[in-house]
C-alpha positions in Angstrom: 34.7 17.9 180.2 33.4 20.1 177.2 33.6 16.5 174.5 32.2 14.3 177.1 28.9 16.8 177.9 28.8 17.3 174.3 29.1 14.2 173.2 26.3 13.2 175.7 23.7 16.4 175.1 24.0 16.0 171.1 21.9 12.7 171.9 19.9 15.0 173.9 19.6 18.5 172.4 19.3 18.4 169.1 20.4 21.2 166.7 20.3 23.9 169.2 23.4 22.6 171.0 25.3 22.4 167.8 24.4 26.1 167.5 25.9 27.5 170.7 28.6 25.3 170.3 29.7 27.0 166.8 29.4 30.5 169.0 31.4 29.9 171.3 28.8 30.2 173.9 29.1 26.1 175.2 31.4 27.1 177.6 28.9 30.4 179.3 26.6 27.3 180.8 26.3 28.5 184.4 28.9 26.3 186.7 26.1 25.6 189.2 23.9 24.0 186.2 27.0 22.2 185.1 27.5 20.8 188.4 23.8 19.5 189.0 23.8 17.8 185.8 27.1 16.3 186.5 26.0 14.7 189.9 22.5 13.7 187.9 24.8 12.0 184.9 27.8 10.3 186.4 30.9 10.1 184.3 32.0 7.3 181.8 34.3 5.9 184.7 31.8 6.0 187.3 29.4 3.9 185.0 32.2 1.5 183.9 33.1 0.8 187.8 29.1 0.3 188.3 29.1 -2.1 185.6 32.3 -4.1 186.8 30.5 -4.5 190.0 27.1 -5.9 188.1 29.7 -8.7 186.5 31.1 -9.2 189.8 28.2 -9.7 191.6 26.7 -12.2 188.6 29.8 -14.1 188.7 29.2 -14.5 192.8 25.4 -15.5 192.0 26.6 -18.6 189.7 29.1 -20.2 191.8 26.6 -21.7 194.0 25.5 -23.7 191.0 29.0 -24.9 189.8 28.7 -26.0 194.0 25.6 -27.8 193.4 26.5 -29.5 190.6 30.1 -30.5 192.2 27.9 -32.0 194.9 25.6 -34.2 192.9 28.6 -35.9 190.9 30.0 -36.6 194.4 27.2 -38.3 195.0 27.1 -40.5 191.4 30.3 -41.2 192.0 29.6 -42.9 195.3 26.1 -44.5 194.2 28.5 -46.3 191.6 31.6 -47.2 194.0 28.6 -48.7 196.0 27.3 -50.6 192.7 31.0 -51.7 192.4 31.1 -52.8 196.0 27.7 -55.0 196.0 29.6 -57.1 193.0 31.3 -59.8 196.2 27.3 -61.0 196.8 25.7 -61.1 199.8 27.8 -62.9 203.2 27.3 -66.4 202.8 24.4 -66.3 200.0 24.1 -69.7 198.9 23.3 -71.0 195.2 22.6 -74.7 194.1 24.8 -76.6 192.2 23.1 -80.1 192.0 25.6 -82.4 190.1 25.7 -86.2 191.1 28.1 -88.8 189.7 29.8 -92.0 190.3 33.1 -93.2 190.2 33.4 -96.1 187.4 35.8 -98.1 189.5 34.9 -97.9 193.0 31.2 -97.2 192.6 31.4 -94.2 194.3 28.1 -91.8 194.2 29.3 -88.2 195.2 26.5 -85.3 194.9 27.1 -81.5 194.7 24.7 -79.7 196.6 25.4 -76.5 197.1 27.9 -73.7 197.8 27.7 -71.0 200.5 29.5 -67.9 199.0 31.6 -65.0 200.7 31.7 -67.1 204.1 33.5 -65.0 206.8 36.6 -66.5 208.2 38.8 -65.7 211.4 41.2 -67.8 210.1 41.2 -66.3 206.6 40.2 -62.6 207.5 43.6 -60.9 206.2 43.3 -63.1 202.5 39.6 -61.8 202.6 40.7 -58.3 202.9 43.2 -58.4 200.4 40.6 -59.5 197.6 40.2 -63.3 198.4 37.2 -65.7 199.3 36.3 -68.4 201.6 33.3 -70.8 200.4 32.0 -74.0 201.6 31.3 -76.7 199.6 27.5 -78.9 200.3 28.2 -82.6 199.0 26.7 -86.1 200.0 29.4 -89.2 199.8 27.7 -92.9 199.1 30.2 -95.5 198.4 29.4 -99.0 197.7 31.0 -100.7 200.9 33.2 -103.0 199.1 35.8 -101.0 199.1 38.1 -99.7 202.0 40.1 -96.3 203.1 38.4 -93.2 203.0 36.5 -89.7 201.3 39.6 -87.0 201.6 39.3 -82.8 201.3 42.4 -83.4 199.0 40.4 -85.1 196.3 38.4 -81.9 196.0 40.4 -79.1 193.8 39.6 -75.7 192.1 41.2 -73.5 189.7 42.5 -70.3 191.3 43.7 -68.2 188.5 45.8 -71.0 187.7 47.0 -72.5 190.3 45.4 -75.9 192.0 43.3 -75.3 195.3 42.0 -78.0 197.4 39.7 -78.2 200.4 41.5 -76.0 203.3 40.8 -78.7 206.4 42.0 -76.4 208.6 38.7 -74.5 208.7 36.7 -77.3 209.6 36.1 -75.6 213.4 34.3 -72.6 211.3 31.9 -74.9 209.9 31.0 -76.9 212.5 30.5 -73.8 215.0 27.9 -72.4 212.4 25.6 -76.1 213.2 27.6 -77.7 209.9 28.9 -81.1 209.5 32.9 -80.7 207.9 34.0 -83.5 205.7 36.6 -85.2 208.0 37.4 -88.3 206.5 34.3 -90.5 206.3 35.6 -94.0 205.9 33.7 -96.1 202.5 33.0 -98.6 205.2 30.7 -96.6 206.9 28.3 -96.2 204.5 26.1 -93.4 203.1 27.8 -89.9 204.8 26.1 -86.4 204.2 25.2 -84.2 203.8 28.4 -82.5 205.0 30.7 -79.3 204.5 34.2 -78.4 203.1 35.9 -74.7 202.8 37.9 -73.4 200.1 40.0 -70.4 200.9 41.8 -68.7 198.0 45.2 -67.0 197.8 44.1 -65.4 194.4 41.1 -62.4 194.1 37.7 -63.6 194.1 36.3 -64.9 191.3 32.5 -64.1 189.9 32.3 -68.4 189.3 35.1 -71.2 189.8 36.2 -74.3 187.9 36.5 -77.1 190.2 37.4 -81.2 190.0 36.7 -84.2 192.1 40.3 -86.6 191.6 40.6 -89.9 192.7 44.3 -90.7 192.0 45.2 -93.8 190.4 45.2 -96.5 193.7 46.9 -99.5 193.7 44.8 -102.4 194.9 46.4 -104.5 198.3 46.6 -108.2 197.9 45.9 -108.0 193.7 48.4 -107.1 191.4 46.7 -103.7 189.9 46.4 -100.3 190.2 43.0 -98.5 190.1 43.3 -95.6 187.2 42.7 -91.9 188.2 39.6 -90.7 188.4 38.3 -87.1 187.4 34.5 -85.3 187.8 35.1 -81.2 186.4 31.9 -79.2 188.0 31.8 -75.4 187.8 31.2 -73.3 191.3 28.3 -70.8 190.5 28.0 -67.6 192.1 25.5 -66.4 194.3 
């Protein structure tokens, strides 16, 4: 107790401490005065526990923040899933292709109008879940009439990561119960036919843009000895 007053008056006391000190007169301090000054100066201990509980009590003050600023990269994280999510395009946006050819043998005139993109699809729904697309293809069909049999889905192919697609028929139903005219077999002896509708549904993910074909195969000619040679068109399917 005597080095720790010490030790605390010399700061205060001046020369006049160090004099009693050296006769032996430090220790004669009335014990009623030493206790009044001890409740006025707490001990080292008592101020070390005070200032564990300051640091405790600013540690407790700043976790709010590291809260706050958990909180708001939460949210960029979902702002940018959401960016990510936006990527398929908007349920059956449609963008405008606009290609028109003809078919050097037959005299065919086909025209690509337009695709609707991201098309929902009863039919389809699991593959569109899993990563896949339906989209429906806008074209117009003019053959010359000379010629006989008929416009076929089949002839209508894209490029899914690989692998050949054609026209899935089968949804033909979906297009017509959205006002739609499917492509179901319009004979060349029926003249001019569009414009009218065919769905692609893929097995692989969806792609931002497709490659696609129009293929006549070779066709043999009945009656004449000769066979038609195969005819190609390559067209690109935009995206929305």
């Amino acid at each position: 107790m005597t080095s720790t007053l010490l030790t605390r008056r010399a700061a205060l006391g001046g020369l006049g401490l160090f004099a009693l000190a050296g006769c032996g007169l430090i220790d004669q301090e009335p014990p009623a005065e030493r206790d009044r000054k001890d409740e006025e100066d707490p001990s080292d201990d008592e101020r070390d526990q005070d200032q564990e509980s300051d640091v405790d009590q600013e540690e407790q003050s700043e976790e709010p923040e590291e809260e706050v600023e958990s909180e708001e990269e939460v949210e960029e994280v979902d702002q940018d899933e959401e960016s990510e999510g936006s990527a398929a395009g908007a349920e059956g946006a449609e963008a405008q292709i606009g290609v028109t050819f003809t078919d050097p043998e037959l005299g065919d005139e086909l025209r690509i109008i337009s695709v609707k993109r991201d098309m929902p699809s009863e039919s389809a729904a699991d593959r569109i879940a899993d990563g896949c697309e339906v989209f429906w293809l806008q074209i117009e069909f003019t053959p010359t009439g000379e010629w006989g049999g008929a416009l076929s889905t089949n002839e209508f192919v894209i490029d899914d990561h690989g692998e050949v697609q054609r026209a899935n028929s089968g949804l033909s139903d979906e297009i017509s119960a959205e006002g739609l005219t499917p492509l179901e077999l319009p004979a060349r002896s029926d003249g001019a036919t569009g414009p009218i509708w065919m769905a692609f549904a893929t097995w692989g993910q969806r792609q931002e843009s497709y490659s696609a074909a129009y293929i006549r195969p070779a066709t043999e000619v009945i009656g004449e000895d000769r066979t038609l040679p195969e005819f190609r068109y390559d067209f690109d399917i935009p995206a929305a």
